[in-house]
PDB file of N, CA, C and O in Angstrom:
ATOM      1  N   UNK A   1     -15.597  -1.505  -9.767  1.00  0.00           N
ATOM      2  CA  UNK A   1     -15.278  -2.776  -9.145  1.00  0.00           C
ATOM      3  C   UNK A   1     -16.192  -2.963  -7.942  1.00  0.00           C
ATOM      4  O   UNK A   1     -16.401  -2.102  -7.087  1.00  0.00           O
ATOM      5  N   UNK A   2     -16.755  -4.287  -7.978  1.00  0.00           N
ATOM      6  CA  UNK A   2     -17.068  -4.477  -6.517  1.00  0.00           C
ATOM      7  C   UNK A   2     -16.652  -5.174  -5.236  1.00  0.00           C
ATOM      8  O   UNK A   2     -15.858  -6.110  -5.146  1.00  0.00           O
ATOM      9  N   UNK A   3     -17.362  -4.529  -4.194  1.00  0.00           N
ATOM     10  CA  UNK A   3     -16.209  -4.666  -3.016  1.00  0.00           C
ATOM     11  C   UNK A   3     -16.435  -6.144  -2.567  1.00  0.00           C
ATOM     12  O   UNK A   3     -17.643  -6.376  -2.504  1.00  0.00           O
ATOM     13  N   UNK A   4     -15.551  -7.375  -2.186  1.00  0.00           N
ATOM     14  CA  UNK A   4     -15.570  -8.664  -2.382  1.00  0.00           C
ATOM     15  C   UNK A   4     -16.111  -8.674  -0.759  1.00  0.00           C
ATOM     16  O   UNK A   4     -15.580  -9.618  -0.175  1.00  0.00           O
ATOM     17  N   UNK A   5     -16.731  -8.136  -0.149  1.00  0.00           N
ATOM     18  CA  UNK A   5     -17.703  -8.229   0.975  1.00  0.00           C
ATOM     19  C   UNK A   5     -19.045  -8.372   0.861  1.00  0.00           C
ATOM     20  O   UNK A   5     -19.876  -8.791   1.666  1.00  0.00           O
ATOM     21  N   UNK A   6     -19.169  -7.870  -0.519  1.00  0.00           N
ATOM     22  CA  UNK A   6     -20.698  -7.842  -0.952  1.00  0.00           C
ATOM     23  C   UNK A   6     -21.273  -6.492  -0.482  1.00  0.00           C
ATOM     24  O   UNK A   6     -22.430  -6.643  -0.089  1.00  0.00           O
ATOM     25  N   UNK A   7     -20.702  -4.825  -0.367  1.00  0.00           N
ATOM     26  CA  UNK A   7     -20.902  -3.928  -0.239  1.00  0.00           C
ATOM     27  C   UNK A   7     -22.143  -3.507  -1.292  1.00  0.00           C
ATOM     28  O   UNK A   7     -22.367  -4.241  -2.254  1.00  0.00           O
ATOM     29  N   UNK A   8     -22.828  -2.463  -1.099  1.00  0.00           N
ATOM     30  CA  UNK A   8     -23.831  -1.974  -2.475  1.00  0.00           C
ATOM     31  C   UNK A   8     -23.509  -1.221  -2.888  1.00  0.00           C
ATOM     32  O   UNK A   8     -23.874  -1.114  -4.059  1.00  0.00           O
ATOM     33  N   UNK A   9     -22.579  -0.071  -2.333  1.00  0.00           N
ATOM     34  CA  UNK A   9     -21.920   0.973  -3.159  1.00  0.00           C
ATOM     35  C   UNK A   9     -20.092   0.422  -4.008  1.00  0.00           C
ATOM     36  O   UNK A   9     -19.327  -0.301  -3.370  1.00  0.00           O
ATOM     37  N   UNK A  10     -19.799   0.842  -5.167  1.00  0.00           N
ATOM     38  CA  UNK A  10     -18.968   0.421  -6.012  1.00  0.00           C
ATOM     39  C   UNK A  10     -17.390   1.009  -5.402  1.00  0.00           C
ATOM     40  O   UNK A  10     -17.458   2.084  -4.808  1.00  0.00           O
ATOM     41  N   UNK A  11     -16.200   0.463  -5.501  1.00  0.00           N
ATOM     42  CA  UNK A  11     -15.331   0.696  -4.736  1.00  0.00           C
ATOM     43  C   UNK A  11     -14.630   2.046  -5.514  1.00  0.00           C
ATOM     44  O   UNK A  11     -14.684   2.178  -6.737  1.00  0.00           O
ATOM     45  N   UNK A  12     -14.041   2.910  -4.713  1.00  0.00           N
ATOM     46  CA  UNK A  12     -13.701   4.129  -5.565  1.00  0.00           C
ATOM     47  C   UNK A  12     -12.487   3.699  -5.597  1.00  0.00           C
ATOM     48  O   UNK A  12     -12.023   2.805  -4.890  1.00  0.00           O
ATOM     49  N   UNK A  13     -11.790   4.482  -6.630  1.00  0.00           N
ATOM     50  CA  UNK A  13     -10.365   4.593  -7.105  1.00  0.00           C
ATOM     51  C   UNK A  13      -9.656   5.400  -6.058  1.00  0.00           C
ATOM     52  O   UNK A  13     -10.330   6.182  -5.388  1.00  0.00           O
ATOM     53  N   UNK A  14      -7.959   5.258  -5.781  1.00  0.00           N
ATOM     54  CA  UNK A  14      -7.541   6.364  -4.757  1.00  0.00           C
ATOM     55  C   UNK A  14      -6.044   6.253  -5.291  1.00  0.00           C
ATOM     56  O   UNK A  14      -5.669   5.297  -5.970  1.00  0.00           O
ATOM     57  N   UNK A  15      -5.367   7.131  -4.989  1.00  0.00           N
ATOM     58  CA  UNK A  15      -3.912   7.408  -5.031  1.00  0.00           C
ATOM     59  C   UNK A  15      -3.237   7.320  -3.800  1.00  0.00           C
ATOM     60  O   UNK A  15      -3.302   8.197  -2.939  1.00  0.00           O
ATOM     61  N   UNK A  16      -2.712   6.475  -3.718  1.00  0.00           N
ATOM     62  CA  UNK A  16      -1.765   6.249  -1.927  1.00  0.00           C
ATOM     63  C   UNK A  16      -0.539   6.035  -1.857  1.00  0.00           C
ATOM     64  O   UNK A  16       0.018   5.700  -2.902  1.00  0.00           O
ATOM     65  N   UNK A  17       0.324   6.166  -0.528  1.00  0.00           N
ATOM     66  CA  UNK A  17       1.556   5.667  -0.456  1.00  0.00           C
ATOM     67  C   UNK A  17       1.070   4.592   0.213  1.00  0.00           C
ATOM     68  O   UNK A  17       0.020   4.346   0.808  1.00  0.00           O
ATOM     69  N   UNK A  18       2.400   3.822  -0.096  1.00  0.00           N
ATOM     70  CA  UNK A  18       2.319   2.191   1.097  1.00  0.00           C
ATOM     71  C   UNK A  18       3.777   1.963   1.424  1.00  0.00           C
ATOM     72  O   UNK A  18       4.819   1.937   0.769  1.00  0.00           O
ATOM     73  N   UNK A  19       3.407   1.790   2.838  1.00  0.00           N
ATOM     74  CA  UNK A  19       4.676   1.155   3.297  1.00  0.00           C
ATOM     75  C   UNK A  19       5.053  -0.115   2.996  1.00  0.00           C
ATOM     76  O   UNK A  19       4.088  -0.869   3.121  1.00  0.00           O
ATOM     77  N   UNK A  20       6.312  -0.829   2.559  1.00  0.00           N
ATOM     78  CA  UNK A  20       6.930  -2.479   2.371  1.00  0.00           C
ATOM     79  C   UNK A  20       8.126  -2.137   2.882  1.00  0.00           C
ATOM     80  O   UNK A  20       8.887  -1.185   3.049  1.00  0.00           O
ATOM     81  N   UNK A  21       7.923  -3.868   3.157  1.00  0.00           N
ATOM     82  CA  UNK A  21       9.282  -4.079   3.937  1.00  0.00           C
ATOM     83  C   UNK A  21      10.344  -4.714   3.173  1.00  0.00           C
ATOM     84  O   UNK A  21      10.115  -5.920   3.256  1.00  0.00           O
ATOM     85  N   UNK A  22      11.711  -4.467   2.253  1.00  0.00           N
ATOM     86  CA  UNK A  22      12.406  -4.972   1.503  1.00  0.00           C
ATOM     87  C   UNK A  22      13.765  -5.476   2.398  1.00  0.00           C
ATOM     88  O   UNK A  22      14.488  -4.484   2.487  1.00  0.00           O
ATOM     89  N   UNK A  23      14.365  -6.577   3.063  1.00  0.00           N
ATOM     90  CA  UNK A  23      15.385  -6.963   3.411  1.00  0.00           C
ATOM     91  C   UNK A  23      15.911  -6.279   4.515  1.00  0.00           C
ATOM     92  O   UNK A  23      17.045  -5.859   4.742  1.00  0.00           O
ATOM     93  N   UNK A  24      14.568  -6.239   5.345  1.00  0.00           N
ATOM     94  CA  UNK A  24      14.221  -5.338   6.609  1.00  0.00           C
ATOM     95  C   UNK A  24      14.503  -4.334   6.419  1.00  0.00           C
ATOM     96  O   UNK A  24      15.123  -3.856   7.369  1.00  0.00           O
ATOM     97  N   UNK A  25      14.378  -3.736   5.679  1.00  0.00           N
ATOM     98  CA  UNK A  25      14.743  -1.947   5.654  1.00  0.00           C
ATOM     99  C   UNK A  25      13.130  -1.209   5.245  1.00  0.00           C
ATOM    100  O   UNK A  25      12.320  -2.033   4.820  1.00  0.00           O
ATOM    101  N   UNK A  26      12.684   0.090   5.333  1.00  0.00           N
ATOM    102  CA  UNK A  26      11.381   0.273   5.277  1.00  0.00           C
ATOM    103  C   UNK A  26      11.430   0.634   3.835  1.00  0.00           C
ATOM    104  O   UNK A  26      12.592   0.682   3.431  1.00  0.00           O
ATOM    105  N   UNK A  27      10.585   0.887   2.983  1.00  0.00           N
ATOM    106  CA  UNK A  27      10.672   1.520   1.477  1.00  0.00           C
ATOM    107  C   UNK A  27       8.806   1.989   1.280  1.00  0.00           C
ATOM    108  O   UNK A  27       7.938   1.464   1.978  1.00  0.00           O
ATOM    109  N   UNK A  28       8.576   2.807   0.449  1.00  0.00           N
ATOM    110  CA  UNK A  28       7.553   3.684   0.759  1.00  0.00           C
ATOM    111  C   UNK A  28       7.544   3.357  -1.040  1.00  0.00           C
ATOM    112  O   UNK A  28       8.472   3.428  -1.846  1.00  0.00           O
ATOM    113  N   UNK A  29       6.149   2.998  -1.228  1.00  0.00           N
ATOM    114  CA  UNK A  29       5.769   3.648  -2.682  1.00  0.00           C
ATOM    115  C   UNK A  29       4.777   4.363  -2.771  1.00  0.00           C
ATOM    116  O   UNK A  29       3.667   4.067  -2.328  1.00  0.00           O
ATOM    117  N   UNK A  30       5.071   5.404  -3.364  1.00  0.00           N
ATOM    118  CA  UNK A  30       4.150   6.841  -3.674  1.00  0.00           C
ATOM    119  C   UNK A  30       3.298   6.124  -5.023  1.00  0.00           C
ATOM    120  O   UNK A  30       3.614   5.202  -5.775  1.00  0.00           O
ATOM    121  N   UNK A  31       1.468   7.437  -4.911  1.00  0.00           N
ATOM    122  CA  UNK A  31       0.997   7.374  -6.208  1.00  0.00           C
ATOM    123  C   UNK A  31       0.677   5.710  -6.370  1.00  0.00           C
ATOM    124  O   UNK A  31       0.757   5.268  -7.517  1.00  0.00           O
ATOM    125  N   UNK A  32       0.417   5.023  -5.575  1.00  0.00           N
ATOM    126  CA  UNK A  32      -0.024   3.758  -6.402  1.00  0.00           C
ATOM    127  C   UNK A  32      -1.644   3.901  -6.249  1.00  0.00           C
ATOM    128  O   UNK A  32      -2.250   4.613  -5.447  1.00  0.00           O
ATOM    129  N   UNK A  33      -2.125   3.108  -7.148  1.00  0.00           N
ATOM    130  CA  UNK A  33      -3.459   3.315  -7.518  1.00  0.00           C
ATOM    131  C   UNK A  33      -4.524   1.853  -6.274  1.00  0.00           C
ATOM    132  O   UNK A  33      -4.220   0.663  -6.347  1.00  0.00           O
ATOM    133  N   UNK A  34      -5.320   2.210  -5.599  1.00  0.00           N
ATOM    134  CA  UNK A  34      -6.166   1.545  -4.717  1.00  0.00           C
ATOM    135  C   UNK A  34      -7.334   1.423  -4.949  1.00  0.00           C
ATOM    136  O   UNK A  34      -7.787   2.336  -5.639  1.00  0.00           O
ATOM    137  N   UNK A  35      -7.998   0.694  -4.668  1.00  0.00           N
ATOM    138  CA  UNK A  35      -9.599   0.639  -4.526  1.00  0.00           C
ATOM    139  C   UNK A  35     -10.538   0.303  -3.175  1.00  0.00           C
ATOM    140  O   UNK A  35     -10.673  -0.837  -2.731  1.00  0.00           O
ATOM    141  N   UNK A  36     -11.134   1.447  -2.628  1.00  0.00           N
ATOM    142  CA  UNK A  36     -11.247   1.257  -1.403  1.00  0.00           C
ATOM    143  C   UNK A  36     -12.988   1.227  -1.650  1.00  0.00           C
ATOM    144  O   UNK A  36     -13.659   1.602  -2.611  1.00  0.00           O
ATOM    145  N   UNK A  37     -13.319   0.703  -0.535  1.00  0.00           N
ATOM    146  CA  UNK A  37     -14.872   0.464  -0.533  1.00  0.00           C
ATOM    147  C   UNK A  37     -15.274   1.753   0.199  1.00  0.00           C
ATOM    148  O   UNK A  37     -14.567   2.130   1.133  1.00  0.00           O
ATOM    149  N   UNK A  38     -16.354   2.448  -0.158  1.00  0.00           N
ATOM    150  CA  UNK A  38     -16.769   3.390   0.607  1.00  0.00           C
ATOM    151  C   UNK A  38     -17.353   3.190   1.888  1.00  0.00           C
ATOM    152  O   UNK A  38     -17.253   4.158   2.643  1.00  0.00           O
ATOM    153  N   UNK A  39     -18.118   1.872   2.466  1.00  0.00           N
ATOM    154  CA  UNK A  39     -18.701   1.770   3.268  1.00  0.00           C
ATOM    155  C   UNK A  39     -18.286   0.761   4.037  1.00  0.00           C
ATOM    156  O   UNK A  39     -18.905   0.797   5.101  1.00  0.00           O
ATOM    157  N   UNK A  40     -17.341  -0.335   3.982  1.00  0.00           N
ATOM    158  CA  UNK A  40     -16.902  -1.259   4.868  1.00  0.00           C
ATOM    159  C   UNK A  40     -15.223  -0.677   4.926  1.00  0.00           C
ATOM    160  O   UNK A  40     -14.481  -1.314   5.674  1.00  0.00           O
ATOM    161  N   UNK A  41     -14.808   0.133   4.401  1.00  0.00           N
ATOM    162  CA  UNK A  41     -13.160   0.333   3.873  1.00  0.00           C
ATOM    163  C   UNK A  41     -12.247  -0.850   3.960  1.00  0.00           C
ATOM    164  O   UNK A  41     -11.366  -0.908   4.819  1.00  0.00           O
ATOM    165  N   UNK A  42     -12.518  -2.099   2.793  1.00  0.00           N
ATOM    166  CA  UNK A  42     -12.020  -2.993   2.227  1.00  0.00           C
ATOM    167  C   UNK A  42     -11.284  -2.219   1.013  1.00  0.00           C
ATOM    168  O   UNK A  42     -11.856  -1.446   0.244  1.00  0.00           O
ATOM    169  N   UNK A  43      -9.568  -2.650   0.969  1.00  0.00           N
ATOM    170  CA  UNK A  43      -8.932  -2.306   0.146  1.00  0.00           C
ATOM    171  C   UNK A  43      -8.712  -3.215  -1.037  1.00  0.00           C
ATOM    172  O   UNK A  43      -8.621  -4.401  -0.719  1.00  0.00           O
ATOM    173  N   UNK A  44      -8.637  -3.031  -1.936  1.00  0.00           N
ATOM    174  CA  UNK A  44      -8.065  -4.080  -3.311  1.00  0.00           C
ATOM    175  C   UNK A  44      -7.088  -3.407  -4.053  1.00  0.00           C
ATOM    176  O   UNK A  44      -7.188  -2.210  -4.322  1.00  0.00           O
ATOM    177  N   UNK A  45      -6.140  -4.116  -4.401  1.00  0.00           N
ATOM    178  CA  UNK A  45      -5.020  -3.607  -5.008  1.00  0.00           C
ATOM    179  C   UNK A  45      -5.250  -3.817  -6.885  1.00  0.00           C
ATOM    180  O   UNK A  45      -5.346  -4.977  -7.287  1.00  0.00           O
ATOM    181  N   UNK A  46      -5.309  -2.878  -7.724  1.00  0.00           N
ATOM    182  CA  UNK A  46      -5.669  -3.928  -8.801  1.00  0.00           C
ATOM    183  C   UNK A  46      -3.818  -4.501  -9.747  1.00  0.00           C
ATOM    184  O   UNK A  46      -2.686  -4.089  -9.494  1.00  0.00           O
ATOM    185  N   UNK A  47      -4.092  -5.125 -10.381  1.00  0.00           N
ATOM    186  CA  UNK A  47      -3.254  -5.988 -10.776  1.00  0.00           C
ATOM    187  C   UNK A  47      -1.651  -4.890 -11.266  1.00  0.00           C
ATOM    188  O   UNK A  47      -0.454  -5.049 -11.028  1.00  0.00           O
ATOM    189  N   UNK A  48      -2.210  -4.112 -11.811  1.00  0.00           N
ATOM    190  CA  UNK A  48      -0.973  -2.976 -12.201  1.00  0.00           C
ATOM    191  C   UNK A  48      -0.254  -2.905 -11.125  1.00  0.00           C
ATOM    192  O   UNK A  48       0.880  -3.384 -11.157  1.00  0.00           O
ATOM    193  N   UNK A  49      -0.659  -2.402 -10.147  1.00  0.00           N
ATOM    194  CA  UNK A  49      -0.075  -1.381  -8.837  1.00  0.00           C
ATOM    195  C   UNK A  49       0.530  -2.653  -8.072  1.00  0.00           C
ATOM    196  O   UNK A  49       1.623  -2.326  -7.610  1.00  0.00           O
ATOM    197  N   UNK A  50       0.149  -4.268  -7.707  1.00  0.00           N
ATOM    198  CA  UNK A  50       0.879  -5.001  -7.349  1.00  0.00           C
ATOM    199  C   UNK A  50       1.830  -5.980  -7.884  1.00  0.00           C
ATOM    200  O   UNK A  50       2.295  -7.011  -7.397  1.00  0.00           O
ATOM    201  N   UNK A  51       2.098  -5.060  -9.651  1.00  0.00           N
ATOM    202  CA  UNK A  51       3.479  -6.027 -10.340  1.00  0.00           C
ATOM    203  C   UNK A  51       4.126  -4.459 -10.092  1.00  0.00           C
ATOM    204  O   UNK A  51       5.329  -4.425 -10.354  1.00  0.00           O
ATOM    205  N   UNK A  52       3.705  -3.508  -9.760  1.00  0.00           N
ATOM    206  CA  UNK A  52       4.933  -2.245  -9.201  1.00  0.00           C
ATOM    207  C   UNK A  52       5.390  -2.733  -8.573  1.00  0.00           C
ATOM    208  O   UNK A  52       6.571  -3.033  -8.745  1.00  0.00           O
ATOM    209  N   UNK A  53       4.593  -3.139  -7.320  1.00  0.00           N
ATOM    210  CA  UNK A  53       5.163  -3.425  -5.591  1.00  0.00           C
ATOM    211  C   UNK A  53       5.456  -4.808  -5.877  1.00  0.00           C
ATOM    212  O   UNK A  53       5.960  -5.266  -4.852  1.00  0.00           O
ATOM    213  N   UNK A  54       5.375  -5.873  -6.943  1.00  0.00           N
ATOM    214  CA  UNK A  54       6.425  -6.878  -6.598  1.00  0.00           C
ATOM    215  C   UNK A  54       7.565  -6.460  -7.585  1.00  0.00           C
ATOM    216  O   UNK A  54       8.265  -7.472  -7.548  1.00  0.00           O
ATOM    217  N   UNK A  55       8.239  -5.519  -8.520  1.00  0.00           N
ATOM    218  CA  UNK A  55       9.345  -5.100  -8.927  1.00  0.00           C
ATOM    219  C   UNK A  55       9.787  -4.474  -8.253  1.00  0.00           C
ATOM    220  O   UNK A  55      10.995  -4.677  -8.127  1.00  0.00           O
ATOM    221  N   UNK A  56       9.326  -3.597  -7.584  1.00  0.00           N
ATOM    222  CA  UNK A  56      10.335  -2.908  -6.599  1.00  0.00           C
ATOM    223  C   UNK A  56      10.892  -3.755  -5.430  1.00  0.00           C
ATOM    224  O   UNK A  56      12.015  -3.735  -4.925  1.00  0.00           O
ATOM    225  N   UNK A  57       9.834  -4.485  -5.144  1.00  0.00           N
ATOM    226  CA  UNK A  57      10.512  -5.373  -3.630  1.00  0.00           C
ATOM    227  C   UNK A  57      11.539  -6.351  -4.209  1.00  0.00           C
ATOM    228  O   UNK A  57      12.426  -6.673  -3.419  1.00  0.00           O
ATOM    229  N   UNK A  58      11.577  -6.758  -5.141  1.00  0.00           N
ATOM    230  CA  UNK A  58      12.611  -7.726  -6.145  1.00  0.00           C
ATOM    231  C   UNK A  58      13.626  -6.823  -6.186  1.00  0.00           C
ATOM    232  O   UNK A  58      14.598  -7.367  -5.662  1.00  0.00           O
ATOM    233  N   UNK A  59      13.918  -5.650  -6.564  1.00  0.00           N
ATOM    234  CA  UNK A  59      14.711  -4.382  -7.126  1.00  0.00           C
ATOM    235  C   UNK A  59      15.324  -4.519  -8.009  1.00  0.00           C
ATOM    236  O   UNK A  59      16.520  -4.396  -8.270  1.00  0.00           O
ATOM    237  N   UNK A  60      14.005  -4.940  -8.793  1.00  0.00           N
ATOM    238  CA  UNK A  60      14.319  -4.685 -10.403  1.00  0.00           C
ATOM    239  C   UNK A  60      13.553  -2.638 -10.942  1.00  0.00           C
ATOM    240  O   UNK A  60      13.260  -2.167 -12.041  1.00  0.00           O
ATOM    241  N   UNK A  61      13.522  -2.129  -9.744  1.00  0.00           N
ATOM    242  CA  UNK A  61      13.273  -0.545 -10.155  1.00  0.00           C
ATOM    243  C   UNK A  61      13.974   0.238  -9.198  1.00  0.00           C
ATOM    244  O   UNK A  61      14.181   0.021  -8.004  1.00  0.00           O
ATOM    245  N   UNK A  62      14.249   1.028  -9.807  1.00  0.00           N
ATOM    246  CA  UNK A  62      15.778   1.860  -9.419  1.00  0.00           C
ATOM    247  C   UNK A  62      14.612   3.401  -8.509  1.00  0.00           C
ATOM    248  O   UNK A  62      13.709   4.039  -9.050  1.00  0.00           O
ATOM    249  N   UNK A  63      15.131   3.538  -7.064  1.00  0.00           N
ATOM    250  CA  UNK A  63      14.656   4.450  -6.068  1.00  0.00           C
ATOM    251  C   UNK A  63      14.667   5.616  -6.808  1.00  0.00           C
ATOM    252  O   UNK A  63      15.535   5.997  -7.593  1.00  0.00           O
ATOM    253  N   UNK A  64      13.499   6.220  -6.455  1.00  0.00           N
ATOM    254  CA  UNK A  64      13.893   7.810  -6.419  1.00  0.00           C
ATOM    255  C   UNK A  64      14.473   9.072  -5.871  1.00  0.00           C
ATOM    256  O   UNK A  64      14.933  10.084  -6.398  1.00  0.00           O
ATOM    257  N   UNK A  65      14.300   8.682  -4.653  1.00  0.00           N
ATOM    258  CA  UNK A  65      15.515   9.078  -3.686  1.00  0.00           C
ATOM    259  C   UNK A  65      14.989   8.151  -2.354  1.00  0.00           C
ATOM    260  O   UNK A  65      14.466   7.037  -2.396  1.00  0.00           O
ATOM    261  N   UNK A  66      15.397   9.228  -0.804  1.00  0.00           N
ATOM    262  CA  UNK A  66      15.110   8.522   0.282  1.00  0.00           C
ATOM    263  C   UNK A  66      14.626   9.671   1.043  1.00  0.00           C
ATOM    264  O   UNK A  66      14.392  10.785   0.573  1.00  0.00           O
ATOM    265  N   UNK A  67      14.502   9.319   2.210  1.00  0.00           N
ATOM    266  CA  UNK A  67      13.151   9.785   3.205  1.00  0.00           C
ATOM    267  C   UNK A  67      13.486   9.427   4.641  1.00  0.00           C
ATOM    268  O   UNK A  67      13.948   8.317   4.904  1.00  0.00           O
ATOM    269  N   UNK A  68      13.314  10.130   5.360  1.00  0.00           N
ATOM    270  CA  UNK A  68      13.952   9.472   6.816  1.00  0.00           C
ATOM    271  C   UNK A  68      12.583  10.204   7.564  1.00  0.00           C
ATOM    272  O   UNK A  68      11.965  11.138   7.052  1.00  0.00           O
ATOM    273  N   UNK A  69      12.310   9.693   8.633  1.00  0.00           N
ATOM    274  CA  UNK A  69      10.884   9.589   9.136  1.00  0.00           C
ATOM    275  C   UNK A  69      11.253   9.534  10.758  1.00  0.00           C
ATOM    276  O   UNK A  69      12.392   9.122  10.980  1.00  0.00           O
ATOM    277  N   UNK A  70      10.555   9.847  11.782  1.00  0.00           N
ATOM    278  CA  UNK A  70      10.723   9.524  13.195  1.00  0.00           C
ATOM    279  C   UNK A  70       9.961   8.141  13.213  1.00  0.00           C
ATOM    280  O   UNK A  70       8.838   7.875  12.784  1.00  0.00           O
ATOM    281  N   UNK A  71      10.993   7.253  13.901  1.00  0.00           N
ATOM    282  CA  UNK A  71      10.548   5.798  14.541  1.00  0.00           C
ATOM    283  C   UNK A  71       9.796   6.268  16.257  1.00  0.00           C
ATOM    284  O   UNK A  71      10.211   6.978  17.172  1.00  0.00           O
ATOM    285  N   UNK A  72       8.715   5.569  16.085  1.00  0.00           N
ATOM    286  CA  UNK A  72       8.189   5.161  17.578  1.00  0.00           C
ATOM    287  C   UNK A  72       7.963   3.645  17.731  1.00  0.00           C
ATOM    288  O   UNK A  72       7.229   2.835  17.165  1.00  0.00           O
ATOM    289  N   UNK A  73       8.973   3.570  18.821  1.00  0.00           N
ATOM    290  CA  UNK A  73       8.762   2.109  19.529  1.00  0.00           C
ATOM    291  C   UNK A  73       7.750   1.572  20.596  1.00  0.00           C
ATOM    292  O   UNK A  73       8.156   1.580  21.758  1.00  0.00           O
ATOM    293  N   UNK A  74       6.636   1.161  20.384  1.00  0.00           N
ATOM    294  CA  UNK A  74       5.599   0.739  21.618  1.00  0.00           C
ATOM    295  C   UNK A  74       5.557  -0.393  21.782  1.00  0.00           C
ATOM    296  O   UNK A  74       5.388  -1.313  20.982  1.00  0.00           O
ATOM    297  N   UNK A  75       5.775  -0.373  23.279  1.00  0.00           N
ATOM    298  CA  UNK A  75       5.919  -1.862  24.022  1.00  0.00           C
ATOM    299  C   UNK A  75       4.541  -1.254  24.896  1.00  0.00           C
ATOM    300  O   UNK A  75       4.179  -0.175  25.365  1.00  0.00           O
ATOM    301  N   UNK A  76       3.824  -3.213  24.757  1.00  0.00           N
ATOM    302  CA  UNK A  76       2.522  -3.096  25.440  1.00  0.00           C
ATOM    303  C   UNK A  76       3.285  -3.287  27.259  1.00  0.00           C
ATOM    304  O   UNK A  76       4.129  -4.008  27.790  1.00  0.00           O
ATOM    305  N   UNK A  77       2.592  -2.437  27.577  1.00  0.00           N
ATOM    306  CA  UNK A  77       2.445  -2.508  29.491  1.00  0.00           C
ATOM    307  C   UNK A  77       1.650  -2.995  30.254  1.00  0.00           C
ATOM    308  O   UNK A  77       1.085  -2.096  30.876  1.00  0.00           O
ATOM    309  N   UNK A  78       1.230  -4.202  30.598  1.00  0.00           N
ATOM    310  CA  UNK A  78      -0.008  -4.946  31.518  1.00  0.00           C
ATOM    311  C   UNK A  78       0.492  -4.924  32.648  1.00  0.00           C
ATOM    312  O   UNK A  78      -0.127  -5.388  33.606  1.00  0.00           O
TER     313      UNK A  78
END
C-alpha cells in the first residue's frame, strides 16, 4: 500500500492494540492489523480491522475479558 502523503517507501503491515471509547468507558482491541508508513509514520487502517472496531463499538462482539490499567490525570499549569 501506499502511504497517502506521497511517501517513496511502501507502508508496512503491523499488529497493534488501540484504544476506543464505547459509552465513555475505555475498551482496548488487541492484534488488529495497521499500516504504518516507514518514513512519515502515517497510519491506515485497512478495511477488515475497521468493520472489527465498528462491531465491537456497536457490541455486536462479545469481550474477552477485562483489564484495569493506572489512570493519569494532567491538568495544563500556565
Amino acid at each position: 500500500m501506499e502511504c497517502p502523503n506521497g511517501c517513496l517507501s511502501p507502508m508496512e503491515i503491523k499488529k497493534d492494540e488501540r484504544l476506543f471509547h464505547r459509552n465513555g468507558l475505555p475498551i482496548v482491541i488487541s492484534d488488529l492489523t495497521i499500516y504504518v508508513c516507514p518514513e512519515c509514520g502515517q497510519e491506515s487502517m485497512p478495511l477488515p480491522s475497521a468493520r472489527i472496531v465498528e462491531n465491537v463499538l456497536k457490541g455486536t462482539v462479545s469481550s474477552s475479558g477485562k483489564f484495569t490499567a493506572e489512570l493519569y490525570e494532567m491538568s495544563c499549569v500556565g
